[in-house]
N, C-alpha and C positions, 0 to 999 in steps of 0.2 A: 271735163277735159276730153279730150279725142285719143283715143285709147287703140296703140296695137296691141293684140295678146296674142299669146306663144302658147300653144298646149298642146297635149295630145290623150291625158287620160279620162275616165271617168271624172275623177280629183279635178279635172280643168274645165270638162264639160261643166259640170257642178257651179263653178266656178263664176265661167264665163257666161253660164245663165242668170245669173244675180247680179254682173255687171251690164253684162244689155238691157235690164231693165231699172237698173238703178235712172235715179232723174238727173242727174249731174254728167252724169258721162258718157259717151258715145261712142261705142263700139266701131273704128272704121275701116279694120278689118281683121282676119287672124290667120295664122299662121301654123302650120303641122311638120311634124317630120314626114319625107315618104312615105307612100305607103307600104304596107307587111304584105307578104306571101304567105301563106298556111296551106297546108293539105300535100296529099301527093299531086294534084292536078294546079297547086302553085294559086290557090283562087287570094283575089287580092282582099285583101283586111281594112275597111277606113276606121282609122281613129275615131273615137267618140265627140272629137271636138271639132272633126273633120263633117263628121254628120248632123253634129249642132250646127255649125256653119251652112252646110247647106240647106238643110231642113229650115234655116231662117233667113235664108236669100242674106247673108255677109258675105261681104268679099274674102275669098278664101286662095290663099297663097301657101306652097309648101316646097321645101327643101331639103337636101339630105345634108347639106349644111346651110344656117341661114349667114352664119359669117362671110363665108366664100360668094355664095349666091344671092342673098335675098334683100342686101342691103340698098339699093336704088328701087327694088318693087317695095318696099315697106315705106323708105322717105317719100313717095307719090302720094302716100294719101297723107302726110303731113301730121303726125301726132305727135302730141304733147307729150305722152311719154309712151314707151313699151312695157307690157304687165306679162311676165311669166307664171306657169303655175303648171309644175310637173312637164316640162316641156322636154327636159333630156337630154338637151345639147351645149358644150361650154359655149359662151360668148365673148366672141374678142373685142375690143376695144373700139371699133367702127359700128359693131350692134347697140354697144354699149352708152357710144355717146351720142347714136344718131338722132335721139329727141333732149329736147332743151328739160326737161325731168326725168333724162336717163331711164334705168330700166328699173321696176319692182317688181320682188320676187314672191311669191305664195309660198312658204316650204313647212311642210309639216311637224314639225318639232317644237321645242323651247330651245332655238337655236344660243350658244353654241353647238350643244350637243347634239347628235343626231343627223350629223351632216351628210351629204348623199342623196342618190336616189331612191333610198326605201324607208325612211325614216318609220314610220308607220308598224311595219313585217319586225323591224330589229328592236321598237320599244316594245311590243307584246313577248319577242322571242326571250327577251332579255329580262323577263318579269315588273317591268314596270309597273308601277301604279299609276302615273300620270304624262301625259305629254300635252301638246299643243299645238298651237298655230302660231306663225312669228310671221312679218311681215318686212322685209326688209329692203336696202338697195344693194342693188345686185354691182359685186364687185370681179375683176380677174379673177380671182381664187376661189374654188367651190363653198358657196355658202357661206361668204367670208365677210362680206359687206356688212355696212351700217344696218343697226334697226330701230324700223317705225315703231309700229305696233307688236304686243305678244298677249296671248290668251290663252290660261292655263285650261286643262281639261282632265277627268278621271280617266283610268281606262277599265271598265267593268270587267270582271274577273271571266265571264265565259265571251265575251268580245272578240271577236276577229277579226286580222286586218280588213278585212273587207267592211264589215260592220263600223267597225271603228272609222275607215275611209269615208264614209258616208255623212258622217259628222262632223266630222274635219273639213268636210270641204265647205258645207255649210255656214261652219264659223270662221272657216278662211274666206268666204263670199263678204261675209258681212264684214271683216277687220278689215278686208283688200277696200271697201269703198271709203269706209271711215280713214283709211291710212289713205287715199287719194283725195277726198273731203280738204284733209289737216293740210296736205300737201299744195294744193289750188289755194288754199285760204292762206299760205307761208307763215303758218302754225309747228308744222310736223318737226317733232326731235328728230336727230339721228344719232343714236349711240352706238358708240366700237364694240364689237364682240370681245371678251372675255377667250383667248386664244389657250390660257391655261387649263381651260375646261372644253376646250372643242374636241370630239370624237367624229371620226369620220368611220361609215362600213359602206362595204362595198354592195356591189347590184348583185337580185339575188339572182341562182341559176337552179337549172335542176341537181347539178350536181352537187350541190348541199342541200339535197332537200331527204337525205337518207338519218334515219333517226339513232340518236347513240342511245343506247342504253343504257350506258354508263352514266348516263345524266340519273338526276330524283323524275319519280313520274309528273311534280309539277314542272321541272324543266321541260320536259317529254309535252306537257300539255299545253304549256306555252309556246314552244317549237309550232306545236300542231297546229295552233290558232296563229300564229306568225303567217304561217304560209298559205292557208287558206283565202284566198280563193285561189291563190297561186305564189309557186310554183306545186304545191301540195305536197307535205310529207307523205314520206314512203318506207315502203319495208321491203324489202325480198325474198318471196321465199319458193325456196331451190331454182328453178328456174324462171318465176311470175314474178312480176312489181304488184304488190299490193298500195293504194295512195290510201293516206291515213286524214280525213278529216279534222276526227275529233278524238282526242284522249283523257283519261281522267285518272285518279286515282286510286286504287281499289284493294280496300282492307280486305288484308287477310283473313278474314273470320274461318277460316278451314283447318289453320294453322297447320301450312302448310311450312316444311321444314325447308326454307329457302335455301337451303347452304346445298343443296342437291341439284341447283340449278343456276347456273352462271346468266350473268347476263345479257338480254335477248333468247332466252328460252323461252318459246312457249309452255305454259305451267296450267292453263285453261284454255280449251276451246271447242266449246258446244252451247247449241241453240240456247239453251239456260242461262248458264256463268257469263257466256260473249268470250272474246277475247282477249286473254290475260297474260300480261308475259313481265318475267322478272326484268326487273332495272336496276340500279343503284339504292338499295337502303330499304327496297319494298317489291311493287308490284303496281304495272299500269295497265289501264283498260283499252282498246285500241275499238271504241265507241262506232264510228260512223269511217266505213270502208267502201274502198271499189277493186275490185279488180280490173283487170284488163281484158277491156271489150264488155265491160255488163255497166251498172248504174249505179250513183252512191246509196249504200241502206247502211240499215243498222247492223253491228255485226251479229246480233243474234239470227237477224232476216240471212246474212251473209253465209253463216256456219250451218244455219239448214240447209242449206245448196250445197255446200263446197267443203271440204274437209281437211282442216290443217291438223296434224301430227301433232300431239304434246310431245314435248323436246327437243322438236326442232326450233333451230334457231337462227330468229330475222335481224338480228345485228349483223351480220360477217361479214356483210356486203358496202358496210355505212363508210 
């Protein structure tokens, strides 16, 4: 089939590289959100599916909406359907039914559940054990449509969204051709989502990315693997962001008398122990840190530079 695809993350690039070279379908052009500004000098950001695109001589179209804008540039090259995958924008009803097999969507989950843009961040933050890849036709309502294809997946216990992204997009490459395969050949199911079990979360920001300590140290560790590689958990302490990569859990063997220390106190921090601070029911390790303006290390590497206060405490700010 003659394929427009809509993307703009890694998750898409990924993607849209297993569908260009699939032998069935033909890539005939794709499409981005605008492009990002970053920095103070405003330097402009291309999407990673923007630079697949070019880096492969495809026809490359982008809008900062494709409903308003993009509809008459996408029906010129004439596709049999439109393929989304992490693209970011709702679709109205003229995107919707501009190709004669409508549009399919890549979404990270074992959809109903996990509806959204982060799918990915909220099943690690949320301790899951498994998620997936769903394959579906994209309807009005976020994530709401019929489904093709689904493919369950573990989620490895030290896994990170990022980590975990990498995989996913892989076996969302391979279900997306197979659910377009079923589709050309007028094989493909389409089943109703289960509306009783749908969860939807929201996109993440920085401003939840401050860690409670009220949570157990594996909420705390799963949080931390959520957000990595972004937006990255953080701490504050007195007037520094500290970003928190990686967290774990860490017995008490000092038997130390916790009731002396509320939670988010520091209760460890020196080159040896690393950094140790009370939570809810225990005690978590704050493994793999950065401050601001230096590089991520470990915090034992961290604590021989820099010197945080036992008792002070990096919740207050969360």
């Amino acid at each position: 089939m003659r394929v427009a695809f809509l993307g703009n993350s890694e998750f898409s690039a990924t993607i849209l590289d297993m569908l260009r070279k699939s032998s069935r379908h033909s890539v005939v052009c794709v499409v981005s959100s605008i492009d990002k500004k970053s920095g103070r000098g405003n330097k402009v950001i291309y999407s990673d599916v923007k630079k697949y695109a070019l880096s492969n001589n495809l026809p490359f179209l982008q809008f900062k909406s494709v409903s308003k804008e993009g509809e008459e540039a996408i029906r010129r090259f004439m596709p049999d359907v439109l393929v989304t995958a992490s693209f970011g924008q709702m679709l109205k009803e003229n995107i919707l039914n501009l190709a004669p097999y409508g549009v399919i969507n890549v979404h990270a989950s074992l959809l109903p559940k996990y509806r959204g843009s982060a799918p990915i961040n909220y099943a690690i933050i949320n301790g899951e054990k498994k998620t997936g890849i769903t394959i579906m036709k994209t309807a009005l309502s976020l994530d709401s449509g019929d489904m093709i294809l689904k493919k369950e997946l573990d989620i490895n216990d030290d896994e990170t969204a990022g980590d975990l992204l990498k995989r996913l997009s892989i076996v969302g490459g391979e279900l997306l051709i197979s659910a377009l395969d079923k589709i050309e050949d007028g094989v493909a199911t389409f089943t109703p989502q289960n509306e009783e079990e749908a969860s939807y979360y929201p996109k993440l920001d920085k401003d939840m990315s401050f860690i409670d300590f009220d949570k157990t140290a594996k909420q705390i560790k799963d949080f931390c693997r959520g957000l990595n590689p972004w937006p990255v958990a953080r701490v504050k302490y007195r007037d520094s962001v500290i970003k928190v990569y990686e967290a774990c859990p860490y017995d008490n063997f000092e038997n130390i008398n916790l009731a002396e220390f509320k939670s988010g106190d520091i209760v460890f921090s020196s080159g040896k122990k690393g950094l140790v601070v009370k939570c809810s029911g225990g005690l978590v390790r704050l493994k793999r840190v950065q401050a601001e303006n230096s590089k991520v290390m470990d915090d034992t590497s961290f604590l021989n530079g820099k010197k945080l206060e036992v008792g002070c405490n990096l919740g207050e700010n969360k």
